[in-house]
Structure formats: structure tokens, C-alpha cells
Steps between C-alpha positions, in 0.01 A plus 500: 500500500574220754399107488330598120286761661472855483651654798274611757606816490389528102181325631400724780512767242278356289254454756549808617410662175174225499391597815562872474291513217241275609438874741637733268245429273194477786662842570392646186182342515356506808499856543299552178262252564473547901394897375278344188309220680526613867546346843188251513546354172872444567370330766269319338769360222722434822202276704417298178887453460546362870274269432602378149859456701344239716424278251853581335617383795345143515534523085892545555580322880828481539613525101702837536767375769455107388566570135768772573667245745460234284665650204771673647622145615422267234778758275565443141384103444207605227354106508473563911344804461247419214383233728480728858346781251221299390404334828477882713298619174301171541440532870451883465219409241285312700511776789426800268204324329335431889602898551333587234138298557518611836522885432193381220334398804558764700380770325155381479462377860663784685277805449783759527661294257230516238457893512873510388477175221605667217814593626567173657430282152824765407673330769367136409728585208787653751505118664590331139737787362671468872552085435640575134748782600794276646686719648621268769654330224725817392568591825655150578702475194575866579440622181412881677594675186172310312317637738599831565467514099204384464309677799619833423374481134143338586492758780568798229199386303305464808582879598422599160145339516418577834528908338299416198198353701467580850331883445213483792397340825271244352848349297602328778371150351734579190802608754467139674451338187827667388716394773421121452513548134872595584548144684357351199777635272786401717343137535485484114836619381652255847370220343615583135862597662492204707493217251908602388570347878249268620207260335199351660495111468259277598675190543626333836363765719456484858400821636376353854866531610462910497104499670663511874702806415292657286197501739718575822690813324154539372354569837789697633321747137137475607601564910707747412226687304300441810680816675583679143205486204214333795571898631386640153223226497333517848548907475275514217281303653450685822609857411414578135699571188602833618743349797593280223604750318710663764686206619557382157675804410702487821595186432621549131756776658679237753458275165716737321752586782559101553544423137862524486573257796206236332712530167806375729343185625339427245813469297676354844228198534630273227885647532456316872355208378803426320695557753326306752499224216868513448580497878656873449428554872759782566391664158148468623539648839704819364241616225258480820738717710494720204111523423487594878750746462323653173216487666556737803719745298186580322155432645550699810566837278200383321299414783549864708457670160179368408356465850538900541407565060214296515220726424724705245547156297140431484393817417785534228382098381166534515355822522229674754257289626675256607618661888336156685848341373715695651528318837463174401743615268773572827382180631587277208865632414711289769423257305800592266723432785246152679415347159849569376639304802242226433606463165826410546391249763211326310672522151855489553486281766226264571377489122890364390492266783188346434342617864150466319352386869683784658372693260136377528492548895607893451192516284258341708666779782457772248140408386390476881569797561406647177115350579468626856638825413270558247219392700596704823606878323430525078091562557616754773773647344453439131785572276723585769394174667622294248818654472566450863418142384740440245823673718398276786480163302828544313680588836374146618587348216873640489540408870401145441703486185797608674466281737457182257835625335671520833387185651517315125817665319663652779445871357424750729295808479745792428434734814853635478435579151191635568638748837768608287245674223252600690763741671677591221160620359368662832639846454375511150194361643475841771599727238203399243286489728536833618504643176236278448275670812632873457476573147154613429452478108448112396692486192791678647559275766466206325774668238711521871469169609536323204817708410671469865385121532662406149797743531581312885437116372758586157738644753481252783509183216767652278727654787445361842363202482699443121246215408742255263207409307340823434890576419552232280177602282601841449888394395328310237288739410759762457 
């Protein structure tokens, strides 16, 4: 514990464990009910989702980062925070009650829209259980054990139910319902848990002060959806819930593959804000040389592993049926290694800083491209289209975020770094993917690579490369 806080290290394991089982648990469940409800109906829960988000997104704006940020630096002064607490919630009020007339609105003007209402009234009630969860408010205080707490018990009974009442393909109004029935639970016990720490007053509030943020961080959310979720959404538009379905599953793999590095930053964003607060400068630019360093000791295993594995892992996740995911599947997974890169960029960087125009302008990049892409190759190409989409857009986006740190904090994108693990990793790279390409039997060869690709990472991190901080963990541990 450092400054009154839990250490990061103690933190990054909580989030770890939060975001691990936020796709352990879709692990157990998506296989059952991608065999029970099938590809098109996936895709159908998937569409309506995507759309749902958007309104989420104008609901929310910029809340997430501006209420993480915002906490993190206002510390342990409870009259401060009562008052900053009560003017986001106010702010975020007004926004989620607009959301939530406009997706009203929607759904009975849009005629693709109305054939799906009574899943989207479920997500009228998604929009108001995602304003009363809070989480931003945890996360800034970094109170990570809360959450991982609470998530992993509302996610048990969430399992459990999903078992009881999903039996047949026509359930899959009952499986959405479920899922947003789980946000509901976490938003109620938040705000119960929440009143020990914080209390909403009324008095002397000026929220105006927050609107610029909150809308410009807000846009860098909607225009970064516009090469992420407006893939799901225009997909379904012109290709059908099937190539939903496919891409959506393909997607939940790099989900699960990029979870651990998301539970990093997430616990990093209001650890830099501190810092960057304090004027820890030196402290702030050596956890970034670190997060770099993390970063390329792992992704690039992971990225070569499930590039070659794909269609093993979606078979094994969800089933037959399901082969139209395989190469969008390929396409999607160096994102571990892009996104990752981003991450520490946007988050760990910009986000401390307060580089919210920075920010903005790598959007509006992002979302360009994310629009003419779509146009030009997802009708043509489908599901594989829009995977091709998504890789391209975050590759613009990291190269303009790189840049903005560069020009803006004078740190560098790490190509040594980078050089240096992608040829340590090239002769494990050859050697799966020969087994890969000369081992006939499926499951056999995905038993090789996995085993030679986990056997060469624990050897070159442990022995050769003797990673301190992989070092340090286990010493602790044993």
C-alpha cells in the first residue's frame, strides 16, 4: 500500500480476477447457448445489442474516463467528492433520459427496428441500469476488490439462470433479458455499497464545469464505436444475422485473449492520474516503460498462437456451425498486440495528461476510416469484411496516438522493444507453424502448438529473458 492506496500490484490482481471472469463465465455460457439457440439468433441478440450500445454511448459520453479521472484525483476529501459525485450523476441524468426517448423513438420509426422491439424495450431498461451502476466511481477510488466481489457473485447467479431457462432456440428473448438483468443487479447492490463512501447532494452544484469533457471524451466513445460496434450494426444491416453471428463469435475470442492486458490499464488509468497530479514524472514514465515491456513479453506469444489455433478455438468455444468465423477470427487477433499498444497510449498516456483534443482527433481518424471501410468491403466481404475493418482502424488509431504521445509527452513508440520480441518469438513462431501445417489430425496439433508455444514463452520469460516482474510475482507467490 503506497500514498493510502492499494498497491498496484494488489490492484492489477483484482482486475485481473474481474476481467478474467467477466470471459470465464461467457466461456461456460456461450458454448451452451451458441449450440441451444444457434448462429442466427446469436446474431440476432448481438444486432439488437449494437444498437442498444449506441444509445449507451450518448446515455454515458464521456462518464467512464471523466468519472474515473475525476475520482482518482480529487483522493480522500469526502465533502469534494460528494459535490463532483452529484454533479457527473446530475449531468449523466439528463443524457441517459434523451438516450432513452430516442431509442423510444427509434424503434417505431425505423422498420428493422420495430421487427426486433421487444428486445430493444429490454435494452430501454439496459440504458437506466447502465446510469445506476457507477462503476466509474469504484474504479476511481480504486476500490477493485468491490468489484471483483461483487461481479463474480452476480455473474454466478447469472450462469445459474441462464441453465435453468435457456432450453430451445425460441429462448433467446429470455437469454437477452438475462444478461441485462445481470447489469441490473450490479447497479443495485453499487448504489447500496456506495452510500458508506459518497452521498448525492443537491446543494451548490455546478455541473456545467464537467459538460466540455464529458462531451469531448464522450465523442472520442461514440467515434470510437464508429469502427468497433457501427461493424456489428451496419453488418446486420447489409449481411444478415448469420454474418452476425460469425463475427460476433470471432470477436468474443480476441475479447478473451485481450482481457488480461484491459485489466492492466484499467487499473493503470487512475494510478497515472495521480501521478500526473502529483508531478511524479519519473514514476510516471517508468510504469510506461514497464506496461510496454509487459506488453511485448506476452501478446506476441499470444498473437502467433491464436493466429495459427484459430479455427480449433472456435470450434472448441462454440461448436459446429459456426466455420464462417474462422477467418475473421485470424484477422481480428493482432489486435492483442495493436489494441494493447493503443492502450497504453490512450489510457496511460493521453487520458492522465488530459490530451482530451488529442484524443478526439485520433477518433475522428479512426471513425473515417471505420465509415469508408465499411462502405467500400463489409457488403462484399461480409463478416470477414468487417474484421478487416476493425484491424485497419485500430492500426490508425495507434499510429496517430503514438504520434500525439511523441510530439505531446515526448514518449516514443517502442520499436526496439517491439524488434527485440518479435525475434525472440520467430523460431517458436516456424516451429508451430509447421507443426501447425504437417500434423494432420486437428485436435492433435492444436495439443502441439499450444504445448510447444507455452513451454517456449515460460522458458524464454523465466530463463532468458528473466522478466523481474514476472519474477517478482512468483517469489511472492512461493
Amino acid at each position: 500500500m503506497k500514498d493510502g492506496k492499494p498497491g498496484v500490484k494488489r490492484n492489477f490482481l483484482y482486475n485481473s480476477v474481474l476481467t478474467l471472469s467477466n470471459y470465464i463465465f461467457p466461456l461456460i455460457v456461450y458454448p451452451y447457448v451458441s449450440r441451444v439457440l444457434g448462429v442466427s439468433n446469436i446474431g440476432i441478440c448481438n444486432f439488437v445489442d449494437s444498437i442498444v450500445h449506441w444509445f449507451i454511448l450518448v446515455s454515458m459520453m464521456g462518464m467512464t474516463i471523466l468519472g474515473n479521472r475525476e475520482m482518482a484525483a480529487i483522493g480522500d476529501d469526502r465533502e469534494r467528492r460528494n459535490r463532483s459525485f452529484s454533479e457527473l450523476m446530475l449531468l449523466n441524468l439528463a443524457t441517459t433520459v434523451l438516450a432513452a426517448a430516442g431509442l423510444l423513438v427509434a424503434i417505431f420509426t425505423v422498420p428493422k427496428l420495430f421487427v426486433y422491439r421487444k428486445l430493444l424495450y429490454i435494452g430501454v431498461l439496459k440504458l437506466f441500469a447502465n446510469y445506476f451502476c457507477i462503476d466509474w466511481y469504484f474504479r476511481g477510488t480504486e476500490d477493485f476488490r468491490y468489484i471483483t466481489g461483487r461481479t463474480i457473485f452476480v455473474k454466478i447467479l447469472y450462469v445459474a439462470a441462464v441453465f435453468l431457462f435457456i432450453r430451445k432456440a425460441e429462448d433467446y428473448p429470455v437469454y437477452y433479458l438475462l444478461t441485462v438483468l445481470m447489469l441490473v443487479g450490479n447497479a443495485l447492490i453499487n448504489l447500496f455499497y456506495a452510500r458508506r463512501s459518497v452521498s448525492l447532494t443537491l446543494q451548490g452544484l455546478t455541473p456545467s464545469h464537467y459538460l466540455k469533457p464529458f462531451l469531448m471524451l464522450g465523442m472520442y466513445m461514440v467515434l470510437t464505436s464508429l469502427y468497433v460496434t457501427l461493424n456489428v450494426t451496419y453488418l446486420g444491416f447489409v449481411a444478415g444475422d448469420e454474418q452476425v453471428g460469425y463475427y460476433s463469435t470471432a470477436s468474443k475470442l480476441y475479447s478473451i485473449v485481450i482481457a488480461f492486458f484491459s485489466a492492466f490499464t484499467g487499473v493503470m488509468l487512475p494510478r497515472m492520474s495521480s501521478l500526473v497530479s502529483e508531478n511524479r514524472i519519473g514514476e510516471f514514465r517508468r510504469m510506461i516503460d514497464k506496461t510496454f515491456d509487459i506488453l511485448m513479453t506476452f501478446a506476441i506469444p499470444l498473437v502467433i498462437y491464436a493466429c495459427l489455433c484459430a479455427p480449433e478455438i472456435v470450434r472448441i468455444f462454440a461448436g459446429s456451425g459456426y466455420e464462417g468465423a474462422y477467418v475473421p477470427a485470424r484477422i481480428m487477433m493482432p489486435l492483442i498486440l495493436v489494441v494493447g499498444l493503443e492502450q497504453v497510449f490512450v489510457i496511460q498516456i493521453l487520458m492522465p495528461n488530459k490530451r482530451d483534443r488529442s484524443i478526439f482527433l485520433n477518433s475522428c481518424a479512426g471513425a473515417a476510416m471505420g465509415i469508408l471501410l465499411n462502405l467500400l468491403l463489409v457488403s462484399r466481404l461480409q463478416a470477414v469484411g468487417s474484421a478487416i475493418v476493425w484491424l485497419s482502424c485500430e492500426t490508425t488509431v495507434l499510429v496517430l496516438a503514438s504520434h500525439f504521445s511523441r510530439t505531446g509527452d515526448g514518449i516514443a513508440f517502442p520499436w526496439r522493444k517491439l524488434g527485440t520480441g518479435l525475434l525472440a518469438y520467430l523460431p517458436a513462431a516456424i516451429l508451430c507453424a509447421l507443426l501447425y501445417y504437417l500434423i494432420p489430425d486437428p485436435w492433435i496439433r492444436f495439443g502441439a502448438v499450444t504445448a510447444v508455444m507455452g513451454i517456449y514463452t515460460a522458458v524464454y520469460v523465466l530463463f532468458v529473458k528473466k522478466d523481474e516482474t514476472v519474477l517478482s510475482l512468483l517469489r511472492r507467490r512461493w
